[in-house]
ZAPA-71436 format. One record per atom (N, C-alpha, C, O): residue in one letter; x, y, z. Coordinates in steps of 0.1 Angstrom, whole numbers, padded with zeros to 4 digits, always signed. Layout:
// residues N
AXYZ
...
END
This chain:
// residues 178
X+0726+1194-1402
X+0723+1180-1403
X+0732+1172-1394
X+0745+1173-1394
X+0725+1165-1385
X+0737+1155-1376
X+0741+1144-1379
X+0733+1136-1383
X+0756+1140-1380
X+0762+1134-1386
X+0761+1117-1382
X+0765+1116-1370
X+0757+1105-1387
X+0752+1092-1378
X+0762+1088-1370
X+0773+1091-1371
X+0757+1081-1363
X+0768+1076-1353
X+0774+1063-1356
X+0765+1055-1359
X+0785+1057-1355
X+0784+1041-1357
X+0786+1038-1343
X+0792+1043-1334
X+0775+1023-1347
X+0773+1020-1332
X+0782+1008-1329
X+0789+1003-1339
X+0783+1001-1315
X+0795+0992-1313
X+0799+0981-1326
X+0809+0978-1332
X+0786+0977-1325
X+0787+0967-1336
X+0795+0969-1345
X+0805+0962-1346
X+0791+0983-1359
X+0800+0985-1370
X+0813+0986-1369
X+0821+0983-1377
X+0817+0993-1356
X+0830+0995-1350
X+0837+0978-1347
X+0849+0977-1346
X+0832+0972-1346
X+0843+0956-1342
X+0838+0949-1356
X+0845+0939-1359
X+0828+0953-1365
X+0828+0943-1374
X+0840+0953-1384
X+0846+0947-1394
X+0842+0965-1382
X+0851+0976-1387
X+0865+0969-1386
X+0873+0968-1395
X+0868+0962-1366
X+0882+0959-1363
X+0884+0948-1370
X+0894+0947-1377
X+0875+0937-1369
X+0874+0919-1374
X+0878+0922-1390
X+0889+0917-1393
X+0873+0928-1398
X+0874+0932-1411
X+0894+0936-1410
X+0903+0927-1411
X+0896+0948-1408
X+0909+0950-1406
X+0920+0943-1404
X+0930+0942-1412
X+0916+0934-1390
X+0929+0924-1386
X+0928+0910-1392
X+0938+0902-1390
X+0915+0905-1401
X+0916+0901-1412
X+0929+0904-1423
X+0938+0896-1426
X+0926+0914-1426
X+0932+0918-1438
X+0949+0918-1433
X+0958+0914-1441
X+0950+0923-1422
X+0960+0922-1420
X+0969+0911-1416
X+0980+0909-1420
X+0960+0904-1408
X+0965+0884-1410
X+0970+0879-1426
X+0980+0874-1431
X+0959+0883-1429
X+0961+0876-1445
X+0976+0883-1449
X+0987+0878-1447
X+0973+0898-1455
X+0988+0902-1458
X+0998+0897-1448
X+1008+0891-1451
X+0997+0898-1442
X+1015+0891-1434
X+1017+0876-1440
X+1027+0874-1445
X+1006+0867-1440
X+1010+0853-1441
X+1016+0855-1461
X+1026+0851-1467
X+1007+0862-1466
X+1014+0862-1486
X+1030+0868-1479
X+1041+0864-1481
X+1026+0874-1475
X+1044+0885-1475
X+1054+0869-1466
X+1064+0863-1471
X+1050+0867-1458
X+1058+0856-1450
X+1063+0849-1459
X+1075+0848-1461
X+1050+0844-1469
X+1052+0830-1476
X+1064+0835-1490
X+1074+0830-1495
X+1058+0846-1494
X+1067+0850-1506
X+1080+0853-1505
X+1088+0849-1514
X+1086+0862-1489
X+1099+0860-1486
X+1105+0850-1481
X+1117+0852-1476
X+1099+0833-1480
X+1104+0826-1473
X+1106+0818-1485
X+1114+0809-1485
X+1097+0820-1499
X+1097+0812-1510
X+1092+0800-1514
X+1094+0793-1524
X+1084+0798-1505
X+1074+0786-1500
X+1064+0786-1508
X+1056+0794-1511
X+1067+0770-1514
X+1056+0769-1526
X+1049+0756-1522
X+1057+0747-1518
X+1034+0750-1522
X+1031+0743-1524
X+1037+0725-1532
X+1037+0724-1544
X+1040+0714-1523
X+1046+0710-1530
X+1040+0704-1545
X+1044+0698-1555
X+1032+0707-1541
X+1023+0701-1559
X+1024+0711-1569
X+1019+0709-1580
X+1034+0725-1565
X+1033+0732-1577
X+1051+0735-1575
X+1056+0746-1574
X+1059+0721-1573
X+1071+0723-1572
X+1080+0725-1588
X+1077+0715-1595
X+1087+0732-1592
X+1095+0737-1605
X+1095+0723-1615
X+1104+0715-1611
X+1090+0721-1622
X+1095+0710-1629
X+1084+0700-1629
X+1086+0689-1635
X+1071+0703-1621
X+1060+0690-1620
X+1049+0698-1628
X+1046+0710-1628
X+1045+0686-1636
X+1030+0693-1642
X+1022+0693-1635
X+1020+0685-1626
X+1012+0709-1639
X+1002+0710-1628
X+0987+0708-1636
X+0987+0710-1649
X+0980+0705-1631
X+0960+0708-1638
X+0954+0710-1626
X+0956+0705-1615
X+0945+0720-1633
X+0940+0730-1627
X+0926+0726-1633
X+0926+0717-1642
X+0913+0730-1630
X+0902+0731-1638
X+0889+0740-1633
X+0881+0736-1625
X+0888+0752-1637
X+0883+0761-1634
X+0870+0767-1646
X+0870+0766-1658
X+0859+0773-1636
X+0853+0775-1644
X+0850+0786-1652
X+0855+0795-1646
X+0842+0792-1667
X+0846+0805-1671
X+0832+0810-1670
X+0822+0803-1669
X+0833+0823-1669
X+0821+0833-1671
X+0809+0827-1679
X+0798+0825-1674
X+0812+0822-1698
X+0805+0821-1702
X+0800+0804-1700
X+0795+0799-1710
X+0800+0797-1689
X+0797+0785-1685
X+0805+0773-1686
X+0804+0763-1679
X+0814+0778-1697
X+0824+0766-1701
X+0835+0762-1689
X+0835+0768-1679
X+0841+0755-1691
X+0854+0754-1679
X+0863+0756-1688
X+0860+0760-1700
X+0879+0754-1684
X+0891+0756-1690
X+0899+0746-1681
X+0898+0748-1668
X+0908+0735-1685
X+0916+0729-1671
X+0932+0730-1682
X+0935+0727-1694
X+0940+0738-1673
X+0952+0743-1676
X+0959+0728-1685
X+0964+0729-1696
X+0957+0717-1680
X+0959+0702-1691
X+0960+0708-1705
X+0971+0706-1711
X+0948+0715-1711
X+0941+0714-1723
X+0953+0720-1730
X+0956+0718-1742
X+0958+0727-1723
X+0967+0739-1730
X+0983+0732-1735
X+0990+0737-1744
X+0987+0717-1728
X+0993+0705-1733
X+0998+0708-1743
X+0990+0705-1752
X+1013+0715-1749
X+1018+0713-1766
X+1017+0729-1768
X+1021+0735-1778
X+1015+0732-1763
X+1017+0752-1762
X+1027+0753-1749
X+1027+0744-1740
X+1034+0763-1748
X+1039+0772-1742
X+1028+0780-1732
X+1020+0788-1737
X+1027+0777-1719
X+1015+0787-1714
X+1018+0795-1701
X+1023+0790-1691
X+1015+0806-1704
X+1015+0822-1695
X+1002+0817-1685
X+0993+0813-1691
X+1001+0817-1675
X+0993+0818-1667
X+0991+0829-1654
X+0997+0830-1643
X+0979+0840-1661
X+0982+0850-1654
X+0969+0851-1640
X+0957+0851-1643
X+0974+0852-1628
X+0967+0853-1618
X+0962+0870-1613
X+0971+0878-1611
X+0953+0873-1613
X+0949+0886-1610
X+0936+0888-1602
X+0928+0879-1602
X+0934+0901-1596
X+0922+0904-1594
X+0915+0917-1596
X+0922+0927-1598
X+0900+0919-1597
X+0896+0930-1600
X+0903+0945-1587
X+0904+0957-1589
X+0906+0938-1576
X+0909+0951-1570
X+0922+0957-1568
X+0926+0966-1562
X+0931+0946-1578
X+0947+0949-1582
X+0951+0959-1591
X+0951+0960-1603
X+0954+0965-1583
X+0955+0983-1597
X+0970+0975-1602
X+0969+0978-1614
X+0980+0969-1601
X+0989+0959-1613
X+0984+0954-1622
X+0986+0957-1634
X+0976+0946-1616
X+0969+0934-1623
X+0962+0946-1635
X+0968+0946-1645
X+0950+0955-1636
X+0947+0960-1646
X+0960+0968-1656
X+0959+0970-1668
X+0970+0970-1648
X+0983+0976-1659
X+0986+0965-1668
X+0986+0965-1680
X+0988+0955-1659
X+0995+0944-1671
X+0990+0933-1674
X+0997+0922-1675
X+0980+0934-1675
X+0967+0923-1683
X+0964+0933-1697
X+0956+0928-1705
X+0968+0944-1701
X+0964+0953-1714
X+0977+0945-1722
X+0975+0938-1732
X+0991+0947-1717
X+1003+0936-1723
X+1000+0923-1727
X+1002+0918-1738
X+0994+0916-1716
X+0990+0902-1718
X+0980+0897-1730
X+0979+0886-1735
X+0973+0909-1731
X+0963+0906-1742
X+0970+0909-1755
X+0969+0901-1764
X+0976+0918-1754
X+0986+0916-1766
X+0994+0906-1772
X+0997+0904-1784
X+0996+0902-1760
X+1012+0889-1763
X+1003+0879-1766
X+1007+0870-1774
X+0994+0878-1761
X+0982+0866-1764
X+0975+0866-1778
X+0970+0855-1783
X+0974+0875-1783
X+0974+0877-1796
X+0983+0876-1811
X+0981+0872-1822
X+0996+0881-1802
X+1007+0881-1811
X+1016+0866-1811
X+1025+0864-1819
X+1014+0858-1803
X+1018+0849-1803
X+1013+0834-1800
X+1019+0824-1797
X+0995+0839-1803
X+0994+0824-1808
X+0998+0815-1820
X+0998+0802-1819
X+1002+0823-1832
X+1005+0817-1841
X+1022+0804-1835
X+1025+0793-1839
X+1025+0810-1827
X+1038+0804-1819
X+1039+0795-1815
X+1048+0787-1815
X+1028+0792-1813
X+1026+0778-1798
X+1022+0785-1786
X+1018+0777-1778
X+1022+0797-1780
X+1017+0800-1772
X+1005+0803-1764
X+0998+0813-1767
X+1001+0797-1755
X+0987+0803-1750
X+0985+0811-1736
X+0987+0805-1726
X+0981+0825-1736
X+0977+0828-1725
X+0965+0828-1720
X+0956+0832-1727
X+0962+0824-1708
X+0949+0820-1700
X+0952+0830-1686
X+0963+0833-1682
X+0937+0835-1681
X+0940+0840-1667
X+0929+0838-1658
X+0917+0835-1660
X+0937+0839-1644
X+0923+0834-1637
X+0921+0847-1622
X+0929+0853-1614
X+0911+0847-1623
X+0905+0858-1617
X+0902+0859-1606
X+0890+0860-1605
X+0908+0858-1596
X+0913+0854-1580
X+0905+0863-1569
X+0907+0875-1567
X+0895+0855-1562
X+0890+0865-1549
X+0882+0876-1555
X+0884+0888-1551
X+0873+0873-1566
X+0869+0889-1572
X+0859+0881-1577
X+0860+0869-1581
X+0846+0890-1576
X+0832+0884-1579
X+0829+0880-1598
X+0838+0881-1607
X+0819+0876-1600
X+0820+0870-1618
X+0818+0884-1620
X+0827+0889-1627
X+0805+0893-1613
X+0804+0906-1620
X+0818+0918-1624
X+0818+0925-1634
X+0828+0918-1614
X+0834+0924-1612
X+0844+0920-1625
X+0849+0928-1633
X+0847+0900-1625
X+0855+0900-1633
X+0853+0908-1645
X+0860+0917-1649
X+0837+0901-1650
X+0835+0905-1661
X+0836+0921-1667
X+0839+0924-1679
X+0833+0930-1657
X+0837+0942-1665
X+0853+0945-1664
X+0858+0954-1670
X+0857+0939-1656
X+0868+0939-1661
X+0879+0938-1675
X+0888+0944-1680
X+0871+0925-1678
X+0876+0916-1691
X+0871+0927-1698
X+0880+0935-1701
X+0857+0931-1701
X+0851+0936-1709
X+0858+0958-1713
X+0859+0964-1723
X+0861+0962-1696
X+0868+0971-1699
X+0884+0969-1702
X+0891+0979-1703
X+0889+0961-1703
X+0903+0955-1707
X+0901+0953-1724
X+0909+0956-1733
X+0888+0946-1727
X+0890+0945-1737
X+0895+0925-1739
X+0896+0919-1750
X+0897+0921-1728
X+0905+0903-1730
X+0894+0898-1737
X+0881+0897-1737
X+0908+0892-1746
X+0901+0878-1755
X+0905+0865-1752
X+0899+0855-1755
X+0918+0866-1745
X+0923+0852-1736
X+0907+0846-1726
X+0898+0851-1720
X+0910+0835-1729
X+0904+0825-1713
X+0903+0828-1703
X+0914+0826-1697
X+0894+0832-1695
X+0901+0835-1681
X+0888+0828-1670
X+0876+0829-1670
X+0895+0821-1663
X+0888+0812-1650
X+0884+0819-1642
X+0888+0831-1642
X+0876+0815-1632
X+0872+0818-1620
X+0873+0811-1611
X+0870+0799-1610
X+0881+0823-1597
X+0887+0813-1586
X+0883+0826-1577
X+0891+0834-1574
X+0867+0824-1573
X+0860+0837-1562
X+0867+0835-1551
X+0869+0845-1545
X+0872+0821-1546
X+0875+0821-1530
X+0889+0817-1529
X+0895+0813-1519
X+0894+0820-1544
X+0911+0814-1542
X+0915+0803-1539
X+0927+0802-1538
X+0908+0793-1537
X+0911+0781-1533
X+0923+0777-1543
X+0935+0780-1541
X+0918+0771-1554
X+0925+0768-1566
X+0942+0773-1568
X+0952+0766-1569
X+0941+0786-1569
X+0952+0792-1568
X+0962+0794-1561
X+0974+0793-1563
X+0952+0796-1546
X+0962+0796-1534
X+0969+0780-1532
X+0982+0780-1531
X+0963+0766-1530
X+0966+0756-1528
X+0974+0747-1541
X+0985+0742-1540
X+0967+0748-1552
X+0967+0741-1562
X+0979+0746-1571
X+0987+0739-1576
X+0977+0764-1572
X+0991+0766-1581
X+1003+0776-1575
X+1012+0781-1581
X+0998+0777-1555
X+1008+0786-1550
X+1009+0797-1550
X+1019+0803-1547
X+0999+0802-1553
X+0997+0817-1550
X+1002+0824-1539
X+0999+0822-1527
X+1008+0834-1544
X+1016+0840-1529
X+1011+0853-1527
X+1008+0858-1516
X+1011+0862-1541
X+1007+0877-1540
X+1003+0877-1554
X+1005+0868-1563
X+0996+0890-1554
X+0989+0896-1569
X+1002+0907-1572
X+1010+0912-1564
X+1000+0909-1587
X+0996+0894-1593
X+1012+0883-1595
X+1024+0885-1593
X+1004+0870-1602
X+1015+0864-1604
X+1015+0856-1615
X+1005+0849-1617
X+1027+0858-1623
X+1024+0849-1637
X+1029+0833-1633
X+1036+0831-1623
X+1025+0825-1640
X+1032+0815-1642
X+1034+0809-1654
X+1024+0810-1661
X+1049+0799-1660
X+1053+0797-1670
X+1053+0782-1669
X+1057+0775-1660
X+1045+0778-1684
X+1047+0764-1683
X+1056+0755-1694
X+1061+0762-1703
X+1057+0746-1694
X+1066+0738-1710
X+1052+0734-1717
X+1040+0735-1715
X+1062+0728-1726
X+1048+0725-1740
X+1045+0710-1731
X+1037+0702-1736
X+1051+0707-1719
X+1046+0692-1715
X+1037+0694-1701
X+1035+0684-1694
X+1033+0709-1698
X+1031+0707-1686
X+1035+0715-1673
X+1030+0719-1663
X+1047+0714-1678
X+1060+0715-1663
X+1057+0730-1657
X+1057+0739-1666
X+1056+0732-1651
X+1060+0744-1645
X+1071+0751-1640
X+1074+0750-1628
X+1077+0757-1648
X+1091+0767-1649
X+1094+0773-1643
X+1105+0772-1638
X+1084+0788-1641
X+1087+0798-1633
X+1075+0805-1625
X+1064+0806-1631
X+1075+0808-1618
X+1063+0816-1610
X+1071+0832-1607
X+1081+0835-1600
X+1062+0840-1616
X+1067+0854-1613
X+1059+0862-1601
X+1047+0862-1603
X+1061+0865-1593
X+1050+0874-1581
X+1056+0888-1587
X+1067+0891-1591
X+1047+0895-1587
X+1047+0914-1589
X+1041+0914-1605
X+1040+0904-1612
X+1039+0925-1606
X+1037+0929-1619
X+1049+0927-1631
X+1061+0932-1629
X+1047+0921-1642
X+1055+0921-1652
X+1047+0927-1659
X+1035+0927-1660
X+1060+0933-1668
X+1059+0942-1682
X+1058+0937-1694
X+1066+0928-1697
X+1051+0941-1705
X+1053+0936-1716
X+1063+0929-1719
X+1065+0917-1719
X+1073+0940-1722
X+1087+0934-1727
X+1093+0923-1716
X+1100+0914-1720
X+1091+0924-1704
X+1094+0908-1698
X+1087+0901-1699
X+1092+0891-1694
X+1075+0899-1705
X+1069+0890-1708
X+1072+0880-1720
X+1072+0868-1721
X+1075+0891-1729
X+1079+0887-1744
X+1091+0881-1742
X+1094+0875-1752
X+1099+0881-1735
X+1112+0880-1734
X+1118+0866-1725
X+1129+0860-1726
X+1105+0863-1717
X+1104+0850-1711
X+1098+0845-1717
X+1098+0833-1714
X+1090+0846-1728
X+1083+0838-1743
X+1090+0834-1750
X+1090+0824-1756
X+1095+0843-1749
X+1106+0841-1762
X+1121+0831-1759
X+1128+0824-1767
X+1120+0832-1747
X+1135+0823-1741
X+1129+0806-1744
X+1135+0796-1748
X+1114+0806-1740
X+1108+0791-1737
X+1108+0787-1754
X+1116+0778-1757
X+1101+0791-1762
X+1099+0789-1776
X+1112+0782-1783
X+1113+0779-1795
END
């Protein structure tokens, strides 16, 4: 059996795809080691967001106002992101009675994709959709996957985590704000 050939075309839409990807990563890695945040998602300013959810409803990060809120950024093709969204769903459980709420939004990754995600994760948290990143990247500073962010019961935004956190850091940065 002879093996197909690719022809010029697949081969430069092969290179365009690549140096894509590779544009993009350099500019997150630039931006994350230079620390550069959007100034509308500067430490201490409230942010709203308003995104929409799988089952038609929206969610605008506002609503969440008088809770403590985790905001977790992820995507379906972040092998982190599925480690530590099984944590999140936990802590989102065990600590609503608290004041806390976790919400997540689902960054550059299709509804279908999200959804089996949520559905093989198992999430009962909120989670938005943000297919082209816009939102994320401009609005709350997104630099790399994944990334949490911490808010006050007024709003404010505290901390922006980039990398994977662990349960126990999670609880532990909950536990500091409460």
């Amino acid at each position: 059996m002879a093996a197909a050939k690719a022809g010029p075309g697949k081969f430069l839409v092969l290179i365009v795809l690549v140096t894509v990807a590779a544009v993009l990563a350099a500019a997150l890695l630039r931006a994350q080691q230079a620390g550069a945040t959007p100034p509308s998602v500067s430490r201490g300013a409230a942010v709203t967001a308003t995104l929409p959810q799988l089952n038609g409803e929206t969610f605008d990060l506002a609503d969440y106002r008088g809770n403590v809120l985790a905001v977790n950024l992820f995507a379906s093709w972040c092998a982190s992101c599925w480690d530590e969204l099984k944590g999140f769903e936990r802590v989102s459980r065990e600590y609503a009675s608290k004041g806390v709420a976790v919400v997540g939004i689902s960054v550059q990754s299709s509804p279908e994709d999200t959804r089996d995600m949520i559905d093989r994760l198992g999430l009962t948290f909120p989670v938005g959709l943000d297919p082209q990143g816009t939102v994320s990247l401009e609005t709350l500073g997104l630099r790399g996957m994944p990334t949490t962010l911490f808010f006050d019961r007024q709003g404010r935004l505290l901390e922006s985590f980039t990398g994977e956190i662990s349960e126990a850091q999670l609880r532990a940065k909950l536990d500091g704000l409460l």
